[in-house]
C-alpha positions as a LaTeX table, in Angstrom:
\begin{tabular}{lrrr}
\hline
Residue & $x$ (\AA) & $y$ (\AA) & $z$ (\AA) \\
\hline
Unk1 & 89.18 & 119.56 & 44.53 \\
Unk2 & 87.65 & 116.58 & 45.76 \\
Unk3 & 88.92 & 112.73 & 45.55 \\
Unk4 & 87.52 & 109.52 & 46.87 \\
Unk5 & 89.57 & 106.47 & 46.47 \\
Unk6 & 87.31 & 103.23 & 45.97 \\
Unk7 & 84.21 & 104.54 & 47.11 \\
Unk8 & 81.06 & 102.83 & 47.57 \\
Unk9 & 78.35 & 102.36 & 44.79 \\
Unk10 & 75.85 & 105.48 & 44.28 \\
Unk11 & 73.62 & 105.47 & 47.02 \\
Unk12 & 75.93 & 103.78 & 49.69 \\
Unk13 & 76.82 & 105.95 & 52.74 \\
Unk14 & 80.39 & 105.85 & 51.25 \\
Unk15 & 79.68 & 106.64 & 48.11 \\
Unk16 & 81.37 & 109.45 & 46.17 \\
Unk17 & 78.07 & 111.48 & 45.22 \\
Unk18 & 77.54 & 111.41 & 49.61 \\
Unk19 & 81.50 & 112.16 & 50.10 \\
Unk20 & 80.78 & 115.42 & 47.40 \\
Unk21 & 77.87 & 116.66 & 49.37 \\
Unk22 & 79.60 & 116.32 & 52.60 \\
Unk23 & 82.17 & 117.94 & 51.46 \\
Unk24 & 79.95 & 121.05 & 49.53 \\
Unk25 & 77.54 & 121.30 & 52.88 \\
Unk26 & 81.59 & 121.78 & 54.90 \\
Unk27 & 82.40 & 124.37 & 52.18 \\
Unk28 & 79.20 & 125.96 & 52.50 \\
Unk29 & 79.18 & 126.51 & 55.75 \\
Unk30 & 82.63 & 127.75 & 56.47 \\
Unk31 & 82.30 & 130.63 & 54.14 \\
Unk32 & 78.80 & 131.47 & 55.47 \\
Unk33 & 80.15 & 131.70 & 59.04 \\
Unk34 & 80.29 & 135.50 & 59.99 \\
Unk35 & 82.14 & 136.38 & 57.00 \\
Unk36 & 85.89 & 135.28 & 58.22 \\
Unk37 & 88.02 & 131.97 & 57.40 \\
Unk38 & 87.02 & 129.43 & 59.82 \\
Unk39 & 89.20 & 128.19 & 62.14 \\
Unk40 & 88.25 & 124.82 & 63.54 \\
Unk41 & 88.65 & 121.76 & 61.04 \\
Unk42 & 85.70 & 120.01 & 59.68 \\
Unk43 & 86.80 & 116.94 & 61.43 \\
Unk44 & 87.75 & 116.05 & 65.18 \\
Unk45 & 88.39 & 118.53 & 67.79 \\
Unk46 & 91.59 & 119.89 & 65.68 \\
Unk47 & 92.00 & 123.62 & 65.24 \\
Unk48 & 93.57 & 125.77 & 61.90 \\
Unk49 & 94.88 & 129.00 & 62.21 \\
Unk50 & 93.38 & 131.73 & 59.79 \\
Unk51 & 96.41 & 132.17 & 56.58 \\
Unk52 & 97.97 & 135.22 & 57.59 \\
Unk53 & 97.18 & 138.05 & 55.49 \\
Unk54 & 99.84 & 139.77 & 53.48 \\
Unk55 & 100.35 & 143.31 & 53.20 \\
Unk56 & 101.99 & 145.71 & 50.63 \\
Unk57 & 104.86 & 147.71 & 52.20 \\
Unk58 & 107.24 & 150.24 & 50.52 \\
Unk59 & 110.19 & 150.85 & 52.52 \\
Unk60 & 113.85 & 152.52 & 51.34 \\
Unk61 & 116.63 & 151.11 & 52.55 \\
Unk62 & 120.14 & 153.05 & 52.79 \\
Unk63 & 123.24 & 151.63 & 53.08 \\
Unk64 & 126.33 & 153.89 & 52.92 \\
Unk65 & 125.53 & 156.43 & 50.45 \\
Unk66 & 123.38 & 154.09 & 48.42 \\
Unk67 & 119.57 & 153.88 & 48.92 \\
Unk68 & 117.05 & 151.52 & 47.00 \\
Unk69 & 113.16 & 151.97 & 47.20 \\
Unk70 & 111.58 & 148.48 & 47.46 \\
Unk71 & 107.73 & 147.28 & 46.89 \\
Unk72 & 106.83 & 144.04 & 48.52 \\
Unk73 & 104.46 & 141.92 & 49.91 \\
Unk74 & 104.93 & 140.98 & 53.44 \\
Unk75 & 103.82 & 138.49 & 55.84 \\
Unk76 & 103.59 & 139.27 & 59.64 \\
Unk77 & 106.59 & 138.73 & 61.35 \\
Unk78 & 108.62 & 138.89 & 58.43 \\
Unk79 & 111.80 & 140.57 & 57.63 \\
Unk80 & 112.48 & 143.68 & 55.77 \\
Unk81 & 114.78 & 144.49 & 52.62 \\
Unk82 & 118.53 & 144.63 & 53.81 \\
Unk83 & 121.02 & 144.58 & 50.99 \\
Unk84 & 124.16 & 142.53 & 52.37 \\
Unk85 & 126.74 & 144.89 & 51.42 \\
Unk86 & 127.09 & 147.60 & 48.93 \\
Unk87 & 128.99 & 145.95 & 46.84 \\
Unk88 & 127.68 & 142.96 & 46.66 \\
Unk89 & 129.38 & 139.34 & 45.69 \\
Unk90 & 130.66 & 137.71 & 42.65 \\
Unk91 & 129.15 & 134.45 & 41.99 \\
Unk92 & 131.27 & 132.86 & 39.06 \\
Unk93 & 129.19 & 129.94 & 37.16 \\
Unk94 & 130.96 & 128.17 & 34.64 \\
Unk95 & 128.78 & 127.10 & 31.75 \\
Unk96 & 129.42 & 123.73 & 29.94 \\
Unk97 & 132.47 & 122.07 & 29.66 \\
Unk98 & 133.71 & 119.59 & 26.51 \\
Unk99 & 130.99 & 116.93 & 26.11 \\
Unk100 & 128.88 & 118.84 & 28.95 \\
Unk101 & 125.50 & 120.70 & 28.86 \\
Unk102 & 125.47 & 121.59 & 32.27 \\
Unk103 & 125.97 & 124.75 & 34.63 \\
Unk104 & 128.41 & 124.28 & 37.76 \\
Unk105 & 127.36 & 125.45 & 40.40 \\
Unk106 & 123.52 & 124.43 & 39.62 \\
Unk107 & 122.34 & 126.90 & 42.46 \\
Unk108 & 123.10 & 129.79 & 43.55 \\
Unk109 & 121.77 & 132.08 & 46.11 \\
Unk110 & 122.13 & 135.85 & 45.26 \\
Unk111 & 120.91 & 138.48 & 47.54 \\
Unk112 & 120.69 & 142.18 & 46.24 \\
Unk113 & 123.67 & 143.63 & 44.74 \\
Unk114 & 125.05 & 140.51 & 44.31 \\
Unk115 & 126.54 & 139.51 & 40.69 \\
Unk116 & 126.32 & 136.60 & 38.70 \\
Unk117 & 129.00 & 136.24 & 36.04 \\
Unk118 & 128.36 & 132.89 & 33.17 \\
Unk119 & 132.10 & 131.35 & 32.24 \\
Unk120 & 132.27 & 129.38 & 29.03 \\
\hline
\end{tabular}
């Protein structure tokens, strides 16, 4: 997506239609460049890393005498599935109220096992 706030009239060196094809000619050339993400901006000296690439990983966890199979994307560096505990923890969320149309808490963070029980 490309924006241009008050540019210049057509023609002028700050025009939008010069901005686009600045812009298209930055494009083109980054994804022409030996086939890979570039890594130095198209302005200045400043440099981008390359988006790390994910992977798909299938792992089983055990914990205790319980054992899940889990299918996931994952980023380098990043952690793998751990379920808290076996059990698990209650998260109690009470629904509405007289006169309310609300849900306290508004957030909650579960983690696998956990349970989350709706209270009128």
């Amino acid at each position: 997506m490309v924006f241009a706030i008050n540019p210049g009239a057509d023609g002028a060196a700050n025009s939008f239609a010069n901005f686009k094809k600045a812009a298209l000619a930055v494009g083109a050339s980054l994804s022409t460049a030996s086939g890979k993400p570039a890594t130095t901006a198209a302005y200045g000296t400043a440099t981008i890393p390359v988006a790390p690439t994910p992977t798909v990983v299938t792992q089983t966890v055990t914990l205790g005498t319980e054992t899940w199979t889990s299918t996931y994307s994952s980023y380098p560096n990043s952690p793998g599935p751990t379920p808290v505990s076996a059990q698990g923890v209650v998260h109690k969320i009470v629904v509405g109220g007289p006169g309310i149309l609300a849900f306290d808490p508004t957030h909650v963070s579960a983690a696998p096992r956990d349970t989350i029980v709706f209270e009128l």
